[in-house]
N, C-alpha and C positions, 0 to 999 in steps of 0.2 A: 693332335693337341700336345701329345707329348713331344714330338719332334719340336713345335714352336715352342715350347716352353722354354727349350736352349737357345734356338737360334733366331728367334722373330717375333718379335713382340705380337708384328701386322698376321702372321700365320699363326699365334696362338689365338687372337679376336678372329681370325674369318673363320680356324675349324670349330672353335667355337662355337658360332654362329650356327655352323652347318649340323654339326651332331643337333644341336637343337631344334631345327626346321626339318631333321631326321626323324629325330624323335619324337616331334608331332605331326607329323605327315598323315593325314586320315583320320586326324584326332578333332572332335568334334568341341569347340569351347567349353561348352557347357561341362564337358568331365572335369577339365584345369581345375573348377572350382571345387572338385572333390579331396582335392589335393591339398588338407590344411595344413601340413608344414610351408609350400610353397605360397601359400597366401600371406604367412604371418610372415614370409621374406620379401613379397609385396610390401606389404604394412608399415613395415620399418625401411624399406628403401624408398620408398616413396616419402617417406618424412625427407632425404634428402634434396630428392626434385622440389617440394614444397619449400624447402629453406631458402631459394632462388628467388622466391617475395621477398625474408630481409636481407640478403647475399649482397654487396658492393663489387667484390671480386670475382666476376662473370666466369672469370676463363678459369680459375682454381673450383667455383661449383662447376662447371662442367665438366673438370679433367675428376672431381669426385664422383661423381653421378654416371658417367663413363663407364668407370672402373666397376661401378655395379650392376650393371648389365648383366652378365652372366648370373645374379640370383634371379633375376626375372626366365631365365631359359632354362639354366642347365638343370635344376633341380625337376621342373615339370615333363623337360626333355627324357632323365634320366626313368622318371615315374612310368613313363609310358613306353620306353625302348624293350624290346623282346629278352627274354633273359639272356643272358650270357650261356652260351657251352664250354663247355671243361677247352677244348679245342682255341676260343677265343678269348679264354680266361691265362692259357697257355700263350700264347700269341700277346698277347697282355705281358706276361710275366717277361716271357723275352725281350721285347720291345721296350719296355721301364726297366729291367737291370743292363740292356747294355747302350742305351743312353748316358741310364749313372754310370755306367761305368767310363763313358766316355767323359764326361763329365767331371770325376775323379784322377784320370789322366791329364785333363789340360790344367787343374791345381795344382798335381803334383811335378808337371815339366819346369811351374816359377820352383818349385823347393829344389828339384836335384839342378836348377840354372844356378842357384845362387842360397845354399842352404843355409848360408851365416844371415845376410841381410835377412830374410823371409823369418828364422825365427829369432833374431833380435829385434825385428817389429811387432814380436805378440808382448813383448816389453812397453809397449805402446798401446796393446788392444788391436794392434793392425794384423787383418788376417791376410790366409794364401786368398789371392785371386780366383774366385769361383763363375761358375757359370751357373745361373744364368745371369747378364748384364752385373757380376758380383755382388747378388745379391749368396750370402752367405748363410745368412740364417733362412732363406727360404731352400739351400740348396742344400744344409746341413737337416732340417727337417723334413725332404724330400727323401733322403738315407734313412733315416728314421723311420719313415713313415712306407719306405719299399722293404725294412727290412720287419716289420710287422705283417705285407704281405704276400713277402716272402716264407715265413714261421707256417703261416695260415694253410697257403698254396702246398706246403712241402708232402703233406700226406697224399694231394691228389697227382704228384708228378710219378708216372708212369713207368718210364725208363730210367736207366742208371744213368748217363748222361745228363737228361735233366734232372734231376736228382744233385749230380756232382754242380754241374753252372749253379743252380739257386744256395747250394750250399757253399761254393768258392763265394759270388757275389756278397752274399749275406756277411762273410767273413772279412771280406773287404771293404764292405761298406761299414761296420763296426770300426774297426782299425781306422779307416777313414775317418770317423768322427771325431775319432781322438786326435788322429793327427791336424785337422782343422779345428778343433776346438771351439767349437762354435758352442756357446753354453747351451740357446733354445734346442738346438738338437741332441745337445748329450744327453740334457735335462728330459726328453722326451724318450731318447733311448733304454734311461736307465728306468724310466716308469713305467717301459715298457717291459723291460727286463725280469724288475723285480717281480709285475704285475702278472706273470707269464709261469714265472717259476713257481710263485705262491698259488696261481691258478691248477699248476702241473701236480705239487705237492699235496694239496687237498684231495686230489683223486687217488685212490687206492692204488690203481694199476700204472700210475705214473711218481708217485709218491718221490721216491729214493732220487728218482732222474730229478724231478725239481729242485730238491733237496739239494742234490749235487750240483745243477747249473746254478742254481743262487750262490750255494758259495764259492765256487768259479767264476763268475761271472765279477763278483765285488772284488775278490784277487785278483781278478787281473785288471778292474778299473784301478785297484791301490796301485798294481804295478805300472802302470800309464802312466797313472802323476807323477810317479818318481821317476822315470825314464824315456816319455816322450815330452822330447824339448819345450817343442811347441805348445803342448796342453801345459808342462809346467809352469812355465812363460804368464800363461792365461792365467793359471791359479794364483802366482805369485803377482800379478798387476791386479785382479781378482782380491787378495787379499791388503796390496798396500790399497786400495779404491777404499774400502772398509775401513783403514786408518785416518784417509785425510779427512773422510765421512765426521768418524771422531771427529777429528782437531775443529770441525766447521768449515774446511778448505769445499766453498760451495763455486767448483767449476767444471764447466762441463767440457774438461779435457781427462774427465774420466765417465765414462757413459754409465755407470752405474748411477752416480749423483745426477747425471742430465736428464737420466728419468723419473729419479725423484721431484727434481725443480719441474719438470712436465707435470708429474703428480700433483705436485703442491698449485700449482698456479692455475690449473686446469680446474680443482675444485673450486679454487677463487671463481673462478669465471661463469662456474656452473651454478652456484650459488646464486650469482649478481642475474645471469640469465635460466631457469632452470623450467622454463614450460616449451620456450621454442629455441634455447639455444642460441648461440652467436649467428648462428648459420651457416651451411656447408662450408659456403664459398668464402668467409670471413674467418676462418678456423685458423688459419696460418700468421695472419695481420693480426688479432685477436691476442693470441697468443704472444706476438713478439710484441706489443703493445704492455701488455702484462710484463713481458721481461724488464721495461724499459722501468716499470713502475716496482720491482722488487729484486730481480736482477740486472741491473744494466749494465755491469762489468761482464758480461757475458758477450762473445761478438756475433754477426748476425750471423752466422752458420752453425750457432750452436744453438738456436734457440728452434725449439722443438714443439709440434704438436706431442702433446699428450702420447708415450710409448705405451697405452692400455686403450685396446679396441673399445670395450665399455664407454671409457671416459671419453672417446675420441666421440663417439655417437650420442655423446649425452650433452659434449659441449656443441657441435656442431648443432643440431635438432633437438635437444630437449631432454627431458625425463620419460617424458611419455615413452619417445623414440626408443632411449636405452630400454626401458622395460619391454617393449615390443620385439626388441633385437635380444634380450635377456631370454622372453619364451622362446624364440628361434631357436636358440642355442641348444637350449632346454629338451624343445619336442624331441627328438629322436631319442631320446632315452626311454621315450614310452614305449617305442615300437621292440624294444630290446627283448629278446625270449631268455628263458635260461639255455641254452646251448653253448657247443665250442664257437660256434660263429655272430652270435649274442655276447660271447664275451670280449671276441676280437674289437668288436664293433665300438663295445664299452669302452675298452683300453686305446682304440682309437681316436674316439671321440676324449679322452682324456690326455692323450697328447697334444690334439688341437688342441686343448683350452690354455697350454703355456704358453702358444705365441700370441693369443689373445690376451692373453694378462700382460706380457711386458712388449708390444709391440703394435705400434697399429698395422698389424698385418691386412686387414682388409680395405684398404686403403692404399693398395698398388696390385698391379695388373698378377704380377708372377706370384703373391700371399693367398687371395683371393682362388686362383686356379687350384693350387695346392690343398686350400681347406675344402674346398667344392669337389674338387674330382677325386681325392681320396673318400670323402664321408659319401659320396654317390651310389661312389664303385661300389664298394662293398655294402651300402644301405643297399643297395638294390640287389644283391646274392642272398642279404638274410632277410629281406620283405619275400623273395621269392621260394626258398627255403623255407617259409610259414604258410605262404601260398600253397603251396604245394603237400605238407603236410595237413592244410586244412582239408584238400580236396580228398585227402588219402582217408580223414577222417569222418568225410560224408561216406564216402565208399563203403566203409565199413559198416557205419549206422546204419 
């Protein structure tokens, strides 16, 4: 899965597939229903398939409906797969940092080919060329989201070697973030940051060290802005986007404003439709219909479905849908303990929720993979980790 996530769209769908028909291999239906988070991901995706009653646009609901396959598998897959060993968990960690790492290579041969053009286009909002298929913010929240567990994993690596790789990588992939400047992953990085160090600080025996990574950590994000080009670049196109906001300059040759007009228009529509929605497959027509009738100076490549998961799900299918897909979101916070890996889980699930707020990230193949196989991974070490403390506490009794 990881390997297709760079190079194959078609090899991310079939191993997909396959861990899933892995993972319930032996598994008797009847348990699947035990599974209430995986039902309430039913529930709400299947409001998609049902939108294909008022849908005109056949081949856009089905390239929707598609893309959510993987909540009908992977989650139930992952419920039922044998835990993880430290050995596989290892094998894991190798395999996701030197992919990124690969990854962060083929970015950075466009910057040292041509370092002037590359970051006189974040003058523009134009980032380095990423992988995978340049999707940016899914590969800049990918870093983010290996360098959380990476943090996690470090206690349990064994030898000094790995030890050294997960701490080179982790360094690299920070620096990295900055030098692509992709806001949803800095934005995630730095929540992850902060959230880590105030975690670290509150414990007694880790006190000072948090203390000291928090204020190292924010100097050296201050020293970034002022001296990597690139994220300056961003800050400062970041900041004029804020001014033309001001003046009313309402065009979407700044993407800040283009998700605002997605915002504004998307509730229009929700409003006019708000029990079933436009329909999956009308989401797009729908919308650029709406432009024509409040932006029409806008041209047709800049008109946008809704850049907020919630709204995207509420205009497409309804209110119901979105509250459906709102407790989804939701449940796994119940399952949370108080422990180190309750908390990871926590700060995890709280960086997912930035690309859900400014992105319909689950609404393409490489978003979708991303939020599913990290919240999995590790839901399924701290489901097993309670597991296993439970049985230790019949033991006892």
């Amino acid at each position: 899965m990881i390997a297709g996530f760079f190079l194959s769209r078609a090899m991310l769908s079939m191993s997909m597939m396959l861990f899933g028909l892995n993972g319930l291999l032996g598994i008797h239906p009847k348990q699947w229903f035990k599974e209430k988070w995986w039902l309430l991901g039913v529930a709400w995706v299947a409001m998609y398939f049902i939108s294909g009653f008022w849908s005109h646009d056949m081949d856009y609901w089905r390239t929707r409906c598609e893309v959510k396959l993987p909540f009908l598998i992977l989650p139930i897959a992952f419920a039922f797969t044998a835990p993880f060993s430290q050995k596989q968990q290892k094998i894991f960690t190798l395999a996701l940092n030197c992919v990124l790492l690969f990854g962060v290579a083929y970015s950075l041969s466009f910057l040292f080919s041509d370092p002037e053009f590359y970051i006189k286009g974040y003058d523009y909002s134009n980032v380095l060329p990423t992988l995978p298929k340049g999707d940016h913010i899914v590969f800049s929240l990918s870093m983010a989201l290996a360098v959380v567990w990476n943090v996690y994993f470090f206690p349990y690596c064994k030898d000094f070697l790995l030890k050294a790789f997960v701490l080179t990588t982790t360094l690299i992939f920070i620096v990295m973030l900055h030098v692509l400047a992709a806001r949803t992953g800095l934005a995630a990085l730095y929540l992850f940051a902060i959230g880590w160090c105030i975690y670290a600080a509150l414990k007694k025996s880790t006190r000072m060290l948090g203390i000291g990574l928090l204020v190292g950590f924010l100097i050296a994000g201050f020293f970034a802005a002022k001296f990597v080009p690139t994220l300056q670049n961003r800050l400062d196109h970041f900041n004029y986007t804020i001014v033309m906001f001001k003046e009313g300059n309402m065009s979407g040759d700044y993407s800040d404003i283009g998700r605002y007009m997605s915002y504004d228009i998307a509730l229009k529509l929700i409003k006019r439709h708000p029990w079933q929605g436009v329909g999956a497959g009308n989401m797009l027509d729908s919308m650029k219909g709406a432009y024509d009738q409040w932006h029409p100076q806008l041209p047709d490549k800049q008109r946008l479905i809704p850049h907020n998961q919630f709204l995207t799900v509420a205009l497409g299918c309804g209110l119901p849908a979105m509250l459906l897909f709102i407790a989804w979101v939701l449940y796994p916070l119940a399952e949370i303990k108080r422990n180190r890996t309750g908390f990871f889980f926590l700060i995890l699930w709280c960086m997912l929720l930035v690309p859900l707020m400014v992105e319909p990230v689950l609404e393409i193949q490489f978003g979708v993979f991303v939020y599913l196989f990290f919240t999995l991974w590790l839901r399924r070490i701290m489901l097993n980790q309670r597991a296993k403390a439970g049985e230790l506490q019949e033991q006892i009794t």
